[in-house]
C-alpha positions in Angstrom: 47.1 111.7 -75.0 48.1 108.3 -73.7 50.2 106.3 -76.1 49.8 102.6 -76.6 52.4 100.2 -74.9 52.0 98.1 -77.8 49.3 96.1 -80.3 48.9 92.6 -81.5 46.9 91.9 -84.9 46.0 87.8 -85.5 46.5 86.8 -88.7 46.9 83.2 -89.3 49.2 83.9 -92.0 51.5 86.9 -90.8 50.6 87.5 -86.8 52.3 91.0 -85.7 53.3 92.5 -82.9 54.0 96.3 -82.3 56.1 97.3 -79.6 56.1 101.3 -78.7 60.2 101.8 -78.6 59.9 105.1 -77.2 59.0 102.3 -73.9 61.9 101.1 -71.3 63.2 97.7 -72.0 61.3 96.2 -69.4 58.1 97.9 -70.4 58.5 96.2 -73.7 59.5 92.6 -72.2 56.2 92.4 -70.7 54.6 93.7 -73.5 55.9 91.3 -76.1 55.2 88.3 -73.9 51.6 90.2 -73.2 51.0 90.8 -77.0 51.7 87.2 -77.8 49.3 85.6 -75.5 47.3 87.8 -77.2 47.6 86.1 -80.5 47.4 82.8 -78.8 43.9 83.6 -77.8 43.6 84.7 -81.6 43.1 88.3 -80.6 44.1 91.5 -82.2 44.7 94.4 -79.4 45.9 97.6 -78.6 47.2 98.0 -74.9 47.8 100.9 -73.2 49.1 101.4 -69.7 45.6 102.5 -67.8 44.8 99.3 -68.7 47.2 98.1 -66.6 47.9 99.9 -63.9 44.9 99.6 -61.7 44.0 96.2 -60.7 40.2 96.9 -60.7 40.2 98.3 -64.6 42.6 94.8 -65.4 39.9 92.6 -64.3 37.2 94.0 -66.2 37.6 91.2 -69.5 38.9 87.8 -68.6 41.4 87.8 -71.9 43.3 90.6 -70.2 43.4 88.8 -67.1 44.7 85.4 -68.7 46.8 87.4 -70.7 48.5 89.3 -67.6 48.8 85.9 -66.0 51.1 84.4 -68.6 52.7 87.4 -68.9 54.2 87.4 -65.4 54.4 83.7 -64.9 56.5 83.5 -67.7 58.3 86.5 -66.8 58.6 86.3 -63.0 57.4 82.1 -62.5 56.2 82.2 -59.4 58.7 79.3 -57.5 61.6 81.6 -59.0 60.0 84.5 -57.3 59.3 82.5 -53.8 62.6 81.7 -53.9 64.2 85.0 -54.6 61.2 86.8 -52.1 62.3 87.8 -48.4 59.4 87.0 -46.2 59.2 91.5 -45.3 59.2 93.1 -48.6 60.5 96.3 -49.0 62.0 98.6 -51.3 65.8 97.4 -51.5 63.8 93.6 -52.2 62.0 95.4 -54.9 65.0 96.6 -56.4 66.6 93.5 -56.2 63.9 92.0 -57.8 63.8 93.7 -60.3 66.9 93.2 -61.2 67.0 89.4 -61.3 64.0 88.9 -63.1 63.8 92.5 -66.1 61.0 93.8 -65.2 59.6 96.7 -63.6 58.7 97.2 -59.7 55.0 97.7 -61.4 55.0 93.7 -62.7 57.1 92.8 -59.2 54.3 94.2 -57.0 51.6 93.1 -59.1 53.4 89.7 -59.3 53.6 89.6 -55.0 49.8 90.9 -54.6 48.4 88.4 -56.9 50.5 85.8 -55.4 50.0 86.7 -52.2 53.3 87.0 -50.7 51.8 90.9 -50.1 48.8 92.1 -49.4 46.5 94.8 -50.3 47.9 97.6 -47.7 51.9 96.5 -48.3 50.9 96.9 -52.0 49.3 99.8 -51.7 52.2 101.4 -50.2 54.8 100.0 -52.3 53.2 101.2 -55.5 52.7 104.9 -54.4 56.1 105.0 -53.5 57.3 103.8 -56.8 54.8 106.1 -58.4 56.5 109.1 -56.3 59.9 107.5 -57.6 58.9 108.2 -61.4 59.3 111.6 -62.8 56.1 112.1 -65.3 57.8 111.9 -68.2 58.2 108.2 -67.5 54.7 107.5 -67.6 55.0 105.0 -70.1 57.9 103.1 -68.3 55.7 101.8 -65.5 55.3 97.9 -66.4 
């Protein structure tokens, strides 16, 4: 069974936010920020990682799309990331990336493709060779 990266419940008295600590530390900074914009939007969800991972199952309810927005602008602002992006991406920029902005080559290459600083083939290659990169057990440490 696929655990839950995290859950937000609105409340406009006590709002609350669940991280899953068993998750990396950048898994849970996007998931904070995520969960929050979720209570902004006066939602109460439960995310898990499929819902994620695959661009086409992320677009499927405009919440989750706003919601991954904000998440990355505010976690990887996009004149930050022009900035800090070399105009051939490859692995040693993801890496790099990475490190300067906490987050995991997932959010980075998500962050490229939606920006377009990649496109569609380049992504498509970069994220299977981070997926080869993780051993299984680190399922839950994509984002």
């Amino acid at each position: 069974m696929q655990e839950f990266l995290g859950f937000a419940l609105s409340d406009s008295m006590a709002p609350l936010i669940f991280l899953n600590v068993q998750d990396s530390k950048t898994v849970q900074n996007f998931t904070i920020v995520h969960e929050l914009a979720h209570l902004w939007l006066g939602e109460s969800v439960i995310n898990d990682l499929q819902n994620y991972l695959t661009l086409e199952k992320s677009e499927s309810r405009k919440e989750e799309i706003w919601c991954n927005s904000f998440s990355t602008e505010v976690l990887v602002p996009l004149d930050m990331l022009r900035n800090e992006a070399r105009s051939e991406t490859q692995t040693s920029d993801i890496k790099r990336l990475v490190r300067t902005f906490h987050v995991s080559p997932f959010v980075i290459l998500r962050r490229l493709y939606e920006v377009k600083l990649i496109y569609r083939e380049k992504f498509d290659r970069l994220w299977k060779e981070q997926c080869s990169r993780a051993e299984p057990t680190e399922s839950n440490n994509f984002l």
